[in-house]
N, C-alpha and C positions, 0 to 999 in steps of 0.2 A: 514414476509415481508408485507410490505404495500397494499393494493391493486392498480392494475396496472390503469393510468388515461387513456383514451383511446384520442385516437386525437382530437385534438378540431373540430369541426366542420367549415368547407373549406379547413381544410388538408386533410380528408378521401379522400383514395385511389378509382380511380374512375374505374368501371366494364368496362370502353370502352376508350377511348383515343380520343384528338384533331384530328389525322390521322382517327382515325374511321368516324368520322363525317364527314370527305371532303369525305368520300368514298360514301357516300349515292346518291342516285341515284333518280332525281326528275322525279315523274309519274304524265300527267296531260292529259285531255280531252279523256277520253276513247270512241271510238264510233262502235257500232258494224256497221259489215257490211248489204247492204240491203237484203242477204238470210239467216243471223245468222250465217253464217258459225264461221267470224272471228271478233274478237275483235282488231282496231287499238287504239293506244294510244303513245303519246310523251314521251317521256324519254329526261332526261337532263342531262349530266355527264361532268363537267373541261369545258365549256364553251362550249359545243358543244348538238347538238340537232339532235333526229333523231325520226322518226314514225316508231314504231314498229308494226307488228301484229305476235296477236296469237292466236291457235285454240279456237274456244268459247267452247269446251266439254276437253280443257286443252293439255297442252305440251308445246314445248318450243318456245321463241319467235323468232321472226325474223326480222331482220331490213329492212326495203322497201328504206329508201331514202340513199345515200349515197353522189349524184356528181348531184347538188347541198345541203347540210345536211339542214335540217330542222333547221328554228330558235329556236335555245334552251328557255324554259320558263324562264321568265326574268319579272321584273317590270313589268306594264304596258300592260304587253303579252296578250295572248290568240288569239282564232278564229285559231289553229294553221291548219286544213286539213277538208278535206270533202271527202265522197265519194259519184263516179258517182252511177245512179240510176240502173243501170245495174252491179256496181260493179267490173266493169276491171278496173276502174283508181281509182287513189286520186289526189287532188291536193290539194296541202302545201302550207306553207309561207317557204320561204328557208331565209338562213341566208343570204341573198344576198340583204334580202328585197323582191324580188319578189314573186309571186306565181309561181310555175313550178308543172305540172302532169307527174305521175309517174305511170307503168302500173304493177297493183297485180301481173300479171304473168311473171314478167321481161322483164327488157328492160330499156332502155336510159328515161331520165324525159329530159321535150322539158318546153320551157318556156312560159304560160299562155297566158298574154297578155301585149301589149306594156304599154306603162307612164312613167312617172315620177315618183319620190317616192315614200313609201311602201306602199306595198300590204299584204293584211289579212284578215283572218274570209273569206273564198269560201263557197257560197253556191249554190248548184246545183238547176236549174229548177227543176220539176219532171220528164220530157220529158227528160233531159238530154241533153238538144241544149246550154242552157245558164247557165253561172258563175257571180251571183253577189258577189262585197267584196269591203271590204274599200280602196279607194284610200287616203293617205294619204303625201301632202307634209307640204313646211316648213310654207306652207301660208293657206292653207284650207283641206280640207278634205271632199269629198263625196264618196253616192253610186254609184260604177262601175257598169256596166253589158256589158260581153263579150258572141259572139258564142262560145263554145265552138264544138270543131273540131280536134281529132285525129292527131299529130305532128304538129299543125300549132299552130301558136302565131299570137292572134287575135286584131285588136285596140277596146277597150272599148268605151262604150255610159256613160254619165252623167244622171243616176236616179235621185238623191236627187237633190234641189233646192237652195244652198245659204245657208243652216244650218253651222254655226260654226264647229259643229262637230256630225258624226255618227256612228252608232254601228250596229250589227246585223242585218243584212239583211237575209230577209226569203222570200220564193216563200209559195203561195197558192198553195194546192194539183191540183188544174186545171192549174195552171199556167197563170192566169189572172192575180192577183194580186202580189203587191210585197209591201212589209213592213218594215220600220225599226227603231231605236232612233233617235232623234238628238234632240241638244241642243244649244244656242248660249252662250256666253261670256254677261255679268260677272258671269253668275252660269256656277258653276259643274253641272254632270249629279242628282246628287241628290239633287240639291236645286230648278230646275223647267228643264222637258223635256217632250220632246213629241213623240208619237207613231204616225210615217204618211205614209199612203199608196197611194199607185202608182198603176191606172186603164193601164195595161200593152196593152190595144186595145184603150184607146183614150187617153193615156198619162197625164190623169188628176193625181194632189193628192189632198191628202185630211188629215186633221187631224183627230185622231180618238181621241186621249188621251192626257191627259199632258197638262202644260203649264207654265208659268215662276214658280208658285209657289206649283206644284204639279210633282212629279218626276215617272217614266215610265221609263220599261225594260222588256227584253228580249220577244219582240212579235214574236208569230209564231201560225200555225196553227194548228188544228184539224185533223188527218190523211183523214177524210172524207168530210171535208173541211166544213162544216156546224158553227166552230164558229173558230175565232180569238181571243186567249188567249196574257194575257199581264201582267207584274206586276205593279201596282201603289200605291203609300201611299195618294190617298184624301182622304181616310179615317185617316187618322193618322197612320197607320201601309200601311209596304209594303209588297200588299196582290194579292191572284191571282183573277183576272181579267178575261171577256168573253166580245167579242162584235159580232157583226152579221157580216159575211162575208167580207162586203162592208163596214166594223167600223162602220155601225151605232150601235146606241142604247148601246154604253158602258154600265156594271153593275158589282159590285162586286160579285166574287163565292163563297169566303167564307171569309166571314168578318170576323178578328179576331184582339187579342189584338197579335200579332206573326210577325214576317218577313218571309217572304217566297225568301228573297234573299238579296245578296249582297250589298254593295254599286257597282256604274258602272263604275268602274277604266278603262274598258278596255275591249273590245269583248269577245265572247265567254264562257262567264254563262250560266251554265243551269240548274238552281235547281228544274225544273220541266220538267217531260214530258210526251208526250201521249200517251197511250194504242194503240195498231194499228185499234184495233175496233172501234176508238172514242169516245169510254163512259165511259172511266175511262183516270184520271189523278193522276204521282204521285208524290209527291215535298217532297222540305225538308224544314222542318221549323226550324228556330232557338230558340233553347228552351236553355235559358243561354249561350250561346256559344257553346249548341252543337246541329247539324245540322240531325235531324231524317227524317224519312219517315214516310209520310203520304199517301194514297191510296180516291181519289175521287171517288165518283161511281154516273155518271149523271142519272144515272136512278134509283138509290135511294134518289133524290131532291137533291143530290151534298152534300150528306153525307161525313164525311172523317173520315177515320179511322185508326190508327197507325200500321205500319206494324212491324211483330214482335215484342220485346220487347219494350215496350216503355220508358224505361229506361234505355235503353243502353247508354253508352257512347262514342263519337267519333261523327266525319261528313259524313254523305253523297255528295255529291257534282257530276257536270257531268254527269247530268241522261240522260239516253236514252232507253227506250224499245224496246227489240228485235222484230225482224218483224211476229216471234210466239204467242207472248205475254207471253211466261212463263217466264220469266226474265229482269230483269231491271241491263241494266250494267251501274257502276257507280264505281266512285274513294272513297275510305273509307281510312281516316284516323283520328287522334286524339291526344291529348297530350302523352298519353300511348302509340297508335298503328300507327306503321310507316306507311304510303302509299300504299296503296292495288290497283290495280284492281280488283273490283270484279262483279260476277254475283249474283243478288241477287233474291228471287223470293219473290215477291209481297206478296202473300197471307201470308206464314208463316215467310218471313225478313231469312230463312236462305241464309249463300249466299259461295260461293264458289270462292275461290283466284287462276286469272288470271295470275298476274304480281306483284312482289314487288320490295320497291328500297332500301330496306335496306338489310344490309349481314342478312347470314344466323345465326339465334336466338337470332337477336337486342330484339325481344319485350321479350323475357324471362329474361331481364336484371335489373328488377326491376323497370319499369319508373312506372312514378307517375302518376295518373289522379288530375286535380285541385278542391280546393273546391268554390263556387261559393258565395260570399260574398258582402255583402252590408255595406254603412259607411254613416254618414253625414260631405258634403262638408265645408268649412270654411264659406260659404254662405248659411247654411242651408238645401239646396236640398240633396235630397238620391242619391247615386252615386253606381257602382256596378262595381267588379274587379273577376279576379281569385285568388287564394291563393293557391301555391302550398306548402306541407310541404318535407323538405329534405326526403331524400329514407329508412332511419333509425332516430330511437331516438336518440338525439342526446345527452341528459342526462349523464353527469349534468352538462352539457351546454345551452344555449339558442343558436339556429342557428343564422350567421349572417342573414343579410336581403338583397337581391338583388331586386330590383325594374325594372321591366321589362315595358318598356313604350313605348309601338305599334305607326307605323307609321300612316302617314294620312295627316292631324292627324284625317280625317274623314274615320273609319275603326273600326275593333275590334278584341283584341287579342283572345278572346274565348276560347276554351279547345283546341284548332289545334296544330297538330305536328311540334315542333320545339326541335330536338335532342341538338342543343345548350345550352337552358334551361331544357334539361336533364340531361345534362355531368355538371350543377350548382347545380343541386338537387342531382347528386351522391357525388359532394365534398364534399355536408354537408351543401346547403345554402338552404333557405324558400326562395321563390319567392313570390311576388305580383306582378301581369298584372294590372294596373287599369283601368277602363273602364269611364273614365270623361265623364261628360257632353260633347257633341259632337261624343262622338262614335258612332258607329252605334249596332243597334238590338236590343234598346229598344222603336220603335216609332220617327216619325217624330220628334216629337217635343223635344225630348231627343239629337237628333242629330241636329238641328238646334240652338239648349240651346249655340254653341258655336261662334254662330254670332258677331263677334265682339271683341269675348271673347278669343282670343286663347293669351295662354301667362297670362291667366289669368284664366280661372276655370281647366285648365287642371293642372297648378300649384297647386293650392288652395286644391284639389280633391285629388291628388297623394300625398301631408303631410298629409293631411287628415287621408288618408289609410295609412301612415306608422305611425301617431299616434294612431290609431286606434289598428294596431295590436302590440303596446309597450304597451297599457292601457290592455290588451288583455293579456300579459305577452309571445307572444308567439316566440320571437324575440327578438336578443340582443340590445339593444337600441344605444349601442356605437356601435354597427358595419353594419351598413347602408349606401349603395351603390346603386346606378341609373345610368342605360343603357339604352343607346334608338336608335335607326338610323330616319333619314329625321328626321319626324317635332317627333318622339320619342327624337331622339338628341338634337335638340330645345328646348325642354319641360324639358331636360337633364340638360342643360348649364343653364334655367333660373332658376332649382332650387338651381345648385350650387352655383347662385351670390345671390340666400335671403333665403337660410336654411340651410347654413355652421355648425351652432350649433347642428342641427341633421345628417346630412351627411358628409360621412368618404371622400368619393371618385366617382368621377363619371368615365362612359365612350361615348363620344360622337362617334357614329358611321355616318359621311357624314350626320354632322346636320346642319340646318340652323343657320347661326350666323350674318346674317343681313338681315332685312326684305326688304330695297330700294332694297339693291343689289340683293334679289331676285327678287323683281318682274323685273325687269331689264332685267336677265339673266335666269332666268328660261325656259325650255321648254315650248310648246305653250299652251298645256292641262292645266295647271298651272298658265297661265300667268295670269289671273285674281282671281287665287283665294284669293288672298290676299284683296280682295277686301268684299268677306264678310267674311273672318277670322277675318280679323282686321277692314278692313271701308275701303273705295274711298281714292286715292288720287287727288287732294290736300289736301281733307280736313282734313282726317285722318293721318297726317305728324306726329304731337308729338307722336301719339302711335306709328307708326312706328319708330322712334327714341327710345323710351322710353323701348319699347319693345324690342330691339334687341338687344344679348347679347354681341354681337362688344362691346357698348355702355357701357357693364356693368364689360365688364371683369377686373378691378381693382377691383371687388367683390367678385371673383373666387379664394376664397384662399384655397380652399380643391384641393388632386393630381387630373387632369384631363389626360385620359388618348382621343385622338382622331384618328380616323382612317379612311381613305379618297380613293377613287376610283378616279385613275388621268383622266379618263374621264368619269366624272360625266357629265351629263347634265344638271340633275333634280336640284342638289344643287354642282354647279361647284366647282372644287379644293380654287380657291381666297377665297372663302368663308371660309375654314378650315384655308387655310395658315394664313389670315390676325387675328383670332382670335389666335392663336396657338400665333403668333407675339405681340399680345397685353398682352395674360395671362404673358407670360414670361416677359416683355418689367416695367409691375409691380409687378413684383417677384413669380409671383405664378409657379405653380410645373406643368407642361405638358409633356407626353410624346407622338409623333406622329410618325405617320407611313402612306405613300401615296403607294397604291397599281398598279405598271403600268398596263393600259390594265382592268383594272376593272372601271364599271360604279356605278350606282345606287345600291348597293347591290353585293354581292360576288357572281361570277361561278365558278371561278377555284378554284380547287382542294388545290392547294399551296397554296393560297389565305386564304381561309375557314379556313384550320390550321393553317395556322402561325396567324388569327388574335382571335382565341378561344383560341391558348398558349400565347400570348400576355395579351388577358382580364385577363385568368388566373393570369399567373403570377403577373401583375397589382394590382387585387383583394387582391391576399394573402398579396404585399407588403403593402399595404398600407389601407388596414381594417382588415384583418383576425390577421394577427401578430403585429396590435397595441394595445399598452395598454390601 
């Protein structure tokens, strides 16, 4: 008999299911307590959100908030809890929008302080009398600070000054000063902000960092209060930062060609933190997309040194040193490794798991870690992605090619844990994440490369990389597909109306499909950034026409497949319905699906899986089983 041909690669049978996957459980912002005892951290499950703790020496966890729940992590999120200095309370962001305190030892949560619109990111004085956090409505955004006061709901004072928008608010160890981002419109936080402190006895501020064309994050103190640490890129990388008390005399700590953090979507990052003795710090640098530990030591001239292995794979994220110093609790996860809690210790990186949110023996399932690859753009510049190869040989087949293209579109897909593009590498498909010009983590100027440009080098950059690996042989050339969500979805739609001769099939997940009507409609964090994506308007009008794939869909002749959150904010329903209207309208092949009750991104459960068996199925119709 013949020998048997084994499935083609996107049929293989997959070790976990679309049900598995909604079942995952999102862990974020772990923060131990101020005697060590306990580790809190948020959990996210079916649209709901809660602060759990649990033992820091291990056991099982427990949930603290209940009546009002904790805002589940979501877009945009963070800053979700803090705790008091004395450690009987926490107080949260509740799903309500507000902040409410809740007591460790049981008991009713009472609600914070009066306002208007959400509240988030609580940060305790050190005294434990006052709560700063963002106020945030539909017209501005400042730093609050409230008494706080044991069952009473306090009205808030106005910190900040007129800033568009702020983040992070931190008390000085003395309780004099108080610090935090902000930035105005038309930049995002990473095209120019500023670190500004508040003299809490004469009410003065004062800028310490930052400014339109220099970007600043996450300020906080020294536990001995002797310096004020800060991230900024004026050097060309976003690096960690010291200034003296009172912000003067800003100076970089350790200049490197590295990020030492994020772009500033949203409060509540902490990729670095402080020893309790003051003289060591430890952060995570981004080394390819994946986020290690580094260990400062001020009294070796600000040495840093790798903790544990320095080639490990996965992120750190969510640092915090316990109040003994033998441990750094932090959130660990990775393309291979689901979401941890963990406690990790300094000196030798081993580290011991708190909390996970995947079932029990997800990571022995065979996930892939990516390979880390570089390409030249249609414009010459070098550009840099992940490549993930299917979970097996696929032999003697060449895998299709799924194209995975991160939101933002200022961000970066990196090595991070996404079980979706795992459950694509068990059916048998190679992934690419590309990393265009405009992403973040390779230097300023790499991420500002997309000024102007969006719709245009991110396009250019992502055929780039899929020509790149067909010349490469490593990848079927006729069965190439691109998936994206927000301005990934965008980046989705405009390749399918000018590179139908290389691609089978796309999927738009809640993508942009007309630039006026976003800036229109968009939420308010947003509302200008189309202004250095694309250019101003008036003047930049054709590009925005020109660019928006409303405009183009009589070009979209491959299957589209789109998938919509009926209250989206970010990129509202009209957006999807009107393009979904046009592809069909010129004969082209669409199938869609509007999600009720889901915004910007999926939380529930039902959700997650019916639209991974949808992709699915999508996939096989119409690239996998074409000839």
């Amino acid at each position: 008999m013949p020998p048997k041909v084994p499935p083609r690669p996107g049929l293989w049978e997959p070790a976990f299911t679309p049900a598995t996957v909604a079942e995952m459980r999102s862990l974020a912002e772990p923060k131990p307590s101020p005697d060590g005892r306990w580790v809190a951290y948020l959990e996210s499950y079916d649209g709901r959100g809660a602060i759990m703790v649990v033992p820091r020496e291990g056991g099982p966890p427990r949930m603290l908030t209940t009546d009002p729940p904790a805002s589940p992590a979501a877009a945009y999120g963070g800053g979700a809890f803090d705790w008091s200095p004395d450690g009987r309370w926490v107080v949260y962001s509740a799903a309500d929008g507000k902040l409410w305190v809740v007591p460790v030892g049981g008991g009713r949560a009472w609600r914070l302080a009066e306002g208007e619109g959400r509240q988030r990111a609580p940060a305790f004085s050190p005294d434990g009398r006052l709560v700063a956090f963002l106020a945030e409505r539909e017209d501005a955004a400042d730093v609050a600070v409230v008494e706080f006061s044991p069952g009473l709901t306090g009205w808030p004072w106005r910190a900040s000054a007129g800033a568009d928008f702020v983040l992070d608010p931190a008390f000085s160890p003395d309780g004099r000063f108080l610090v935090w981002q902000e930035w105005d419109r038309p930049n995002m936080a990473w095209d120019g902000s500023r670190v500004v402190l508040l003299d809490l006895t004469t009410r003065q501020r004062r800028l310490v960092a930052g400014g339109d064309e220099v970007a600043v994050s996450q300020p906080r103190y020294s536990p001995d209060g002797r310096l004020l640490t800060f991230l900024s890129d004026a050097g060309g990388w976003l690096n960690l930062w010291v200034a003296n008390p009172d912000g003067t005399e800003p100076r970089p700590l350790v200049p490197e060609d590295y990020e030492a953090g994020p772009p500033a979507w949203g409060p509540g990052a902490r990729t670095y933190a402080w020893a309790p003795d003051g003289n060591r710090l430890i952060y995570a640098r981004n080394e390819a997309g994946h986020w290690r530990l580094r260990v400062i030591s001020l009294e070796e001239g600000a040495s840093a040194r790798p903790v544990g292995d320095p080639t490990l794979p996965g992120s750190f994220t969510a640092l915090s040193w316990t109040s003994d110093g033998q441990e750094v609790i932090a959130l660990y996860s990775g393309s291979a490794a689901p979401p941890q809690v963990v406690a990790v210790n300094p000196e030798d990186g081993q580290r011991r798991v708190l909390a996970v949110g995947a079932p029990a023996g997800f990571e022995n399932l065979g996930l892939v870690w990516p390979e880390h690859i570089s390409w030249r753009a249609l414009e010459g510049a070098t550009v840099y992605g992940q490549f993930y190869r299917p979970v097996r040989d696929p032999a003697p087949f060449k895998p299709p090619l799924l194209v995975d293209i991160h939101g933002g579109p200022t961000g970066q897909r990196g090595a991070r844990w996404d079980p979706v593009l795992q459950y694509f590498l068990q059916r048998g498909w190679a992934v690419l994440a590309p990393e265009y010009r405009g992403s973040t983590g390779y230097g300023r100027a790499y991420t500002q490369a997309l000024r102007g440009n969006w719709g245009v080098h991110d396009v250019h950059a992502t055929l780039a990389g899929i020509e790149h690996l067909v010349r490469l042989g490593l990848v079927d050339p006729d069965r190439v597909a691109v998936m994206g969500g927000s301005a990934g979805g965008y980046t989705v739609l405009m390749l399918l109306a000018v590179a139908s001769d290389r691609i089978k099939a796309g999927v738009d997940l809640f993508g942009v499909t007309d630039l006026l009507g976003l800036a229109e409609t968009t939420h308010r964090l947003e509302a200008h950034y189309l202004d250095t994506l694309v250019g101003p308007l008036p003047e930049a009008y054709p590009k925005y026409r020109e660019r928006s794939p409303i405009n183009l869909a009589p070009k979209i002749k491959r299957p589209l497949l789109v998938l919509q959150g009926a209250e989206d904010r970010v990129v509202t329903r009209d957006q999807s319905d009107a393009l979904v209207e046009a592809v069909k309208a010129a004969g082209g092949t669409v199938e869609y699906q509007v999600y009720p009750g889901e915004g910007h991104g999926w939380a529930r459960a039902a959700t997650i899986r019916d639209a991974l068996s949808r992709i699915d199925r999508f996939l096989v119709k119409h690239v996998v089983l074409t000839s």
